[in-house]
N, C-alpha and C positions, 0 to 999 in steps of 0.2 A: 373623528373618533372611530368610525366605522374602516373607516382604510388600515388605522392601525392597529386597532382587534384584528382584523382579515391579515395585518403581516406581520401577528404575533401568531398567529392560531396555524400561521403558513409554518412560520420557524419549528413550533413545537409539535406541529405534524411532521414535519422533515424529521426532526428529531427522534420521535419516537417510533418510524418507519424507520429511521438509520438504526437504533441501537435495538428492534426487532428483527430487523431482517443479516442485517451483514456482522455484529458486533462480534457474534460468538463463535463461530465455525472456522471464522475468518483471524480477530484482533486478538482473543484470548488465547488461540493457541501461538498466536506471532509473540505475545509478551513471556509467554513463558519460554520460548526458543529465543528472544534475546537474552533473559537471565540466563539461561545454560549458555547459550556462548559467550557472557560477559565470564561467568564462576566455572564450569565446566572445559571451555578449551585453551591450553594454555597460550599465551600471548605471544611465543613464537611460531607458534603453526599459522597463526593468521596473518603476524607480519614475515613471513616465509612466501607466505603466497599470493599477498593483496599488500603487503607494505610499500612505503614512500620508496625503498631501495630495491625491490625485484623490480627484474625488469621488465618494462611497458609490455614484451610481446607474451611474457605470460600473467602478468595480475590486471589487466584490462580483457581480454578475451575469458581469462577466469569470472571476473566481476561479470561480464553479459551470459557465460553460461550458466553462470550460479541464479541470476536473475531470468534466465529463458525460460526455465523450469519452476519458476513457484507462478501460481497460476492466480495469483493474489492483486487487490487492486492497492491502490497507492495509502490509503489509509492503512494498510495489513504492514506493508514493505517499510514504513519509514521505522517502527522499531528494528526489524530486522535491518536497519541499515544502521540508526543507532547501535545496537550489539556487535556490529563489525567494528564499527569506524572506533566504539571504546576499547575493543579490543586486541587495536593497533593497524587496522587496515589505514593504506594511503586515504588522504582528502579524495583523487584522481580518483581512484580504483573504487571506492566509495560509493562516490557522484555519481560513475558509470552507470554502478549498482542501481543506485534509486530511479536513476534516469531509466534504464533499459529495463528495469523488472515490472513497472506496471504498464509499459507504455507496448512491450511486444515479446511479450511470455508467448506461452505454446496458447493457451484459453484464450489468448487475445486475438493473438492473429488466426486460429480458428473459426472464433466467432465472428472477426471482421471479414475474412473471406467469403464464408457461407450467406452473411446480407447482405453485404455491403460489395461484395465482389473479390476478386482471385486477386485483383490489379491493384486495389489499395490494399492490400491485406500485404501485399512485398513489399508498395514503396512503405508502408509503412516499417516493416521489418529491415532494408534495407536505412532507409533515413533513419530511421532509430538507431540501429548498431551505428553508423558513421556520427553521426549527430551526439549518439549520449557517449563515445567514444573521443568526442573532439572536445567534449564541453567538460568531463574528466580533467584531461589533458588543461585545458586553459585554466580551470580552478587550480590544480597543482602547482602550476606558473605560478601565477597570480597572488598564493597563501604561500608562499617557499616555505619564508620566513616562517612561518607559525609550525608548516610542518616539520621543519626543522629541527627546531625546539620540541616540538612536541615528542619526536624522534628521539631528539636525547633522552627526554623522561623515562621514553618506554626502552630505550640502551640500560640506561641506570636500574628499571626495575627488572630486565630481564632476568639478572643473574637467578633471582629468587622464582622463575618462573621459564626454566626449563628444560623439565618432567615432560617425558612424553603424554601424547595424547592417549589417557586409558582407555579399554576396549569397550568398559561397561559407560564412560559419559559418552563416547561415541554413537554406540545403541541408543543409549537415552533419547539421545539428542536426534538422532533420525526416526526413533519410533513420533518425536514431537512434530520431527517436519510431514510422516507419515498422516497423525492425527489433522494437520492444515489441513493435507492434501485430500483428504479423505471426505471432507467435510467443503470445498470450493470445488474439486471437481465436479461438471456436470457428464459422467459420463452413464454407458445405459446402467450398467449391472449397478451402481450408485444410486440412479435415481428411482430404481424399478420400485415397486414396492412387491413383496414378498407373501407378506400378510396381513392381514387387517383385523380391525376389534370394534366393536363398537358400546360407547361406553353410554349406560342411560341418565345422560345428563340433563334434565330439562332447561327448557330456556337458553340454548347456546345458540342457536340460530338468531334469536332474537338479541342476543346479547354482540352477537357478530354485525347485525344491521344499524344497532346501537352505536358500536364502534367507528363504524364506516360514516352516521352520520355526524358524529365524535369529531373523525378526520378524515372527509373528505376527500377523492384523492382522483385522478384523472391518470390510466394508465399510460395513454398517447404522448402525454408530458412526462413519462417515466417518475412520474410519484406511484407509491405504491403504499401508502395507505398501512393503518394496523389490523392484523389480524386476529382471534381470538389464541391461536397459538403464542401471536406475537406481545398479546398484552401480558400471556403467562411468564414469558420469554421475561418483560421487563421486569414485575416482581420476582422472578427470582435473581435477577442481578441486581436489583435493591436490595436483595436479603445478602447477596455475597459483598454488596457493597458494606454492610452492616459487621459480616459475621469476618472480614479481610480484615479489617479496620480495628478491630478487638485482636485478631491473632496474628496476624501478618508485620504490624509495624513496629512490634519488639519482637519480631521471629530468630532474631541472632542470640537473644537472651533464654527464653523458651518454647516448647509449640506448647501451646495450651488446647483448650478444649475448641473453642474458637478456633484455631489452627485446622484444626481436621473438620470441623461447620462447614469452614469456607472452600476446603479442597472437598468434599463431599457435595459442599452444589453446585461447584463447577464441572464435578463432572454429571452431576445430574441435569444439570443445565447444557451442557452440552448433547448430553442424551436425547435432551425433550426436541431440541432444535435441531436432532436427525432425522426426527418423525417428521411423517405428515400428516394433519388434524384437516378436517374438512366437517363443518358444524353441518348437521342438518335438524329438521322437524322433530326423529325419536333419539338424539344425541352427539355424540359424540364420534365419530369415526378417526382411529390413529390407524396408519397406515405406516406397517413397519418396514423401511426398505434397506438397499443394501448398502446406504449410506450410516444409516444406523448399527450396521453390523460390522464395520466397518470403523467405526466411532467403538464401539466397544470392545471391541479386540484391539484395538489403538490404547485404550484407557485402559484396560486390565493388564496390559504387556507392560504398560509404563508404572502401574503398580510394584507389578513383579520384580522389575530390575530397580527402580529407585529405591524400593526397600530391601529387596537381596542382594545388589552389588554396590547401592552409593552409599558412602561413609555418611550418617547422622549429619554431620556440619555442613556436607557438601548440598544435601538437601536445603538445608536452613542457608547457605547463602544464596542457591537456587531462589528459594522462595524472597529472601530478601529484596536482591536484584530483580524478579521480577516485579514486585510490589513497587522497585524504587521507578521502572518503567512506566507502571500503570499510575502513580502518583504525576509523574512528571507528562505525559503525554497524551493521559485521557481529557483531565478537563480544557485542553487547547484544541484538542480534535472535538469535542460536546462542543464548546464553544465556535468553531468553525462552523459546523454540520451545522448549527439555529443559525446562525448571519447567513449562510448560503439559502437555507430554506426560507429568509425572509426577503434577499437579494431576486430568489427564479418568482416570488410574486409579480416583482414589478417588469420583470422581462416578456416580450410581448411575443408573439410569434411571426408577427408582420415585421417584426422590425428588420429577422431573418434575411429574406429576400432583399430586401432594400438595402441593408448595410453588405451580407455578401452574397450576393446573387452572383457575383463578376470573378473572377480570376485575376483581382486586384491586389494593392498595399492595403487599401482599406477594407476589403473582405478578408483576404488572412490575416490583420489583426484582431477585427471581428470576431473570426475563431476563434483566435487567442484567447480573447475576454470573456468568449460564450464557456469556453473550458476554464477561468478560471471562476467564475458566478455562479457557472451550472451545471457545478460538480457528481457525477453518477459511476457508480461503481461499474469494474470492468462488465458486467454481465447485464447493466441497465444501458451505458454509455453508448451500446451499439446500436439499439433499437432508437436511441434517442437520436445517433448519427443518422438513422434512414429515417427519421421523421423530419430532422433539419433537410435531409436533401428531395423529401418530398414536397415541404416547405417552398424549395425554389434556392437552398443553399447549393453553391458552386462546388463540386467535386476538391479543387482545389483548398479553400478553405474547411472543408471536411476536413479534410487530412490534418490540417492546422490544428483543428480543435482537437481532432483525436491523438494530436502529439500531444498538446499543451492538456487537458482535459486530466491525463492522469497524474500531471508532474505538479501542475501551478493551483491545483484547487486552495479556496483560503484555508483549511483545515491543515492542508497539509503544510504550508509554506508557514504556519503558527508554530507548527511544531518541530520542522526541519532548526528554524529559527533559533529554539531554547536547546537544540543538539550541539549545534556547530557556530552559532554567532549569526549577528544580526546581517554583517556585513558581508558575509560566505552568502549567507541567505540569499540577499538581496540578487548580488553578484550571479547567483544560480538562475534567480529566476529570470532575469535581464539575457542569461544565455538561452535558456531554453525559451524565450518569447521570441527570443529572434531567431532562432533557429527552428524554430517550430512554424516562424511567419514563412523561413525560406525556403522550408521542406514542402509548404502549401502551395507558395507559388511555380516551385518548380515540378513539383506533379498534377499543378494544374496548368501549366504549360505543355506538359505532355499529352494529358486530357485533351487542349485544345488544339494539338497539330504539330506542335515543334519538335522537331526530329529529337529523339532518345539519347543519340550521340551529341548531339549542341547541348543539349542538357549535363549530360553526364562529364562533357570536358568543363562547361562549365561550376560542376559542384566538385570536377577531378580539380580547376582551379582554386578554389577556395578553401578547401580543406588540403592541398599543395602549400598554399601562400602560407595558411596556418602550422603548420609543419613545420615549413623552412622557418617562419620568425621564431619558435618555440625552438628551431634548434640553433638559431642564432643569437640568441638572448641565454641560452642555456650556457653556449660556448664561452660568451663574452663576459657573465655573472658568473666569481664563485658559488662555489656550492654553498658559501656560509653565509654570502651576501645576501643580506635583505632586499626584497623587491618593495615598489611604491607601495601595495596594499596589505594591510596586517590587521589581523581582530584578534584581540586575545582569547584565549584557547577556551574553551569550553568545553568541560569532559562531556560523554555523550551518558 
């Protein structure tokens, strides 16, 4: 009874540290950028430059620079990759997408450099672009069929859909990617604080130690525990989860009062989680930095132009689409996030060293599975990487985990899942485990001695052979021919 209070008490700690710390800065502004480019960009712009028919040398290197630049961990990325792929982006160009944006954005291979070192921080950038480029490529294969069809649907509705891209959804739509960015990046003028206040609150201190013995939390294992900011953080997303829920899911019919409730404390809620609150003895201290200024001028620009250039309806389907995101994608990410936090209970730290201590098959799997149990967002993942390799973790399956780590967490692979089919799913994660085993073993091969060129002709082989069959299978299959695999379509 005692073990499983301890791996319910773990889950719902995981929990309420997830949707304190990462939810909002991060997921809220990702859902509302996939509704604008589901409603806001028409469906030939995206299939013009990420579609099934542009060609590979431009909608794959588009798909890794669109994803180099959002500095977001893989729970942010999978709507923004749903809003593409509904919006008429290839499966390929998609995949890429999701593959390449949390695994080695600019924050990532930054921050892997600077702990972790210069030398994993390329193979990983290097195996990532090759890797979430090949693995594109083989899903495209693999779903023709479906793309196909799917192709005709969006041929058929094209006619009705294209209108140029207007100047004021464009603004919109970058002032939203501005607010992400705004709010994940860690840079100085962001993080500084500015000015401060101190508010005479009694009893926060003591309400903060209350917390901690609440939920418990061990930084060295990258749990991170709730905050007193962080418990504010959660009622006020229960109150928008309340006040969304009233205005949001007949938002096509009217905005009611509810309507502006719920866009009123998400941006207030976004607000609170630019501060920083630090409890002490005679109160309260918020600490106003230039991330929060930064958040505000983000939210007041997007006022301005949603209400003085976007037409009434265009908002209301804005809003709708996003609401149809946050219905469809939050409770399979909650629900991931509690099994993963009750999954790192029973993960031990010894086992580390003994499963991958070696530059083996069975250490780089290892990683695999440490990245898929013991999911940590891009900004905790790294610290966690150099406690595994202080542990006695092999250099080699480092890298494993840090491929697999952002792609295969259970949360995310719940929800890629309800996007695109069980069987895409599946088929994704099967590449990225094995590609993510082979990127470990061959940089840990490097690690241990083996010259850089046998390496390189060897992965110049594999991704060669792959090529050549994909273009010999392309030559010999018409275009309309069905390949052996097929799941039926699933809007995103």
């Amino acid at each position: 009874m005692g073990l499983v209070m301890n791996l319910i008490q773990g889950g719902l700690g995981n929990l309420a540290a997830y949707l304190a710390a990462h939810v909002l800065l991060c997921l809220v502004p990702a859902f509302f950028i996939a509704g604008g480019m589901t409603t806001l960009i028409p469906k030939s712009a995206i299939t013009r430059l990420l579609g099934r028919s542009t060609p590979r040398f431009i909608s794959y290197p588009a798909a890794t620079l669109a994803g180099s630049v959002l500095a977001v961990c893989s729970c942010t990325i999978v709507p923004l990759f749903a809003g593409i792929y509904k919006r008429g982006a290839g499966l390929g160009p998609a995949i890429t997408f999701l593959f390449f944006a949390p695994a080695a954005n600019i924050l990532a291979l930054a921050y892997t450099g600077g702990v972790l070192g210069i030398d994993l921080a390329v193979a990983r950038l290097l195996l990532s672009l090759t890797f979430g480029v090949s693995i594109g490529l083989i899903m495209a294969l693999l779903f023709r069929r479906d793309e196909l069809a799917r192709e005709q649907e969006g041929d058929e509705a094209m006619g009705m859909d294209e209108q140029p891209m207007r100047r004021s959804s464009l603004l919109f739509l970058l002032l939203m990617v501005v607010l992400l960015l705004a709010g994940t990046l860690k840079l100085n003028f962001l993080t500084r604080s500015y000015a401060s206040l101190t508010l005479p609150i009694p009893g926060v201190d003591t309400f903060q130690g209350w917390l901690q013995s609440l939920v418990p939390f061990d930084p060295g294992k990258g749990e991170e525990g709730v905050s007193a900011q962080g418990s504010v953080l959660i009622a006020l997303l229960l109150l928008i989860a309340l006040t969304a829920w009233r205005g949001l899911r007949a938002i096509q019919e009217r905005m009611n009062a509810w309507t502006w409730a719920a866009l009123v404390l998400i941006a207030l809620t976004l607000l609170v989680a630019a501060v920083g609150m630090t409890p002490g003895p005679v109160g309260l201290t918020v600490q106003f930095t230039g991330k929060f200024v930064a958040v505000a001028l983000s939210l007041a620009l997007l006022v301005f132009v949603g209400t003085r250039y976007l037409a009434k309806q265009d908002l209301k389907d804005w809003l709708a689409e996003s609401w149809r995101f946050v219905r469809q994608i939050f409770p399979l990410l909650v629900t991931g996030v509690f099994v993963v936090g009750i999954i790192r209970q029973l993960v031990r730290p010894e086992w580390i060293e003994a499963l991958a201590g070696r530059n083996t098959l069975q250490g780089n799997l290892a990683g695999v599975a440490f990245g898929v149990f013991m999911y940590f967002p891009t900004l905790v993942e790294v610290p966690i990487a150099n406690m595994f390799l202080n542990l006695g973790m092999h250099r080699g399956p480092l890298l494993a985990y840090l491929m697999a780590d952002p792609e295969l967490s259970l949360q995310s692979i719940l929800v890629v899942s309800a996007i695109i089919g069980r069987l895409k799913t599946w088929t994704y994660v099967a590449w990225v485990a094995l590609f993510s085993t082979l990127a470990g073993l061959a940089y840990g091969a490097w690690y241990d001695g083996t010259s850089i060129w046998f390496i390189g002709m060897l992965l110049s082989l594999v991704v060669g052979s792959l090529a050549i069959g994909l273009g010999i299978v392309s030559r010999r299959r018409p275009a309309n021919a069905p390949f052996v695999l097929s799941d039926a379509h699933k809007g995103a």
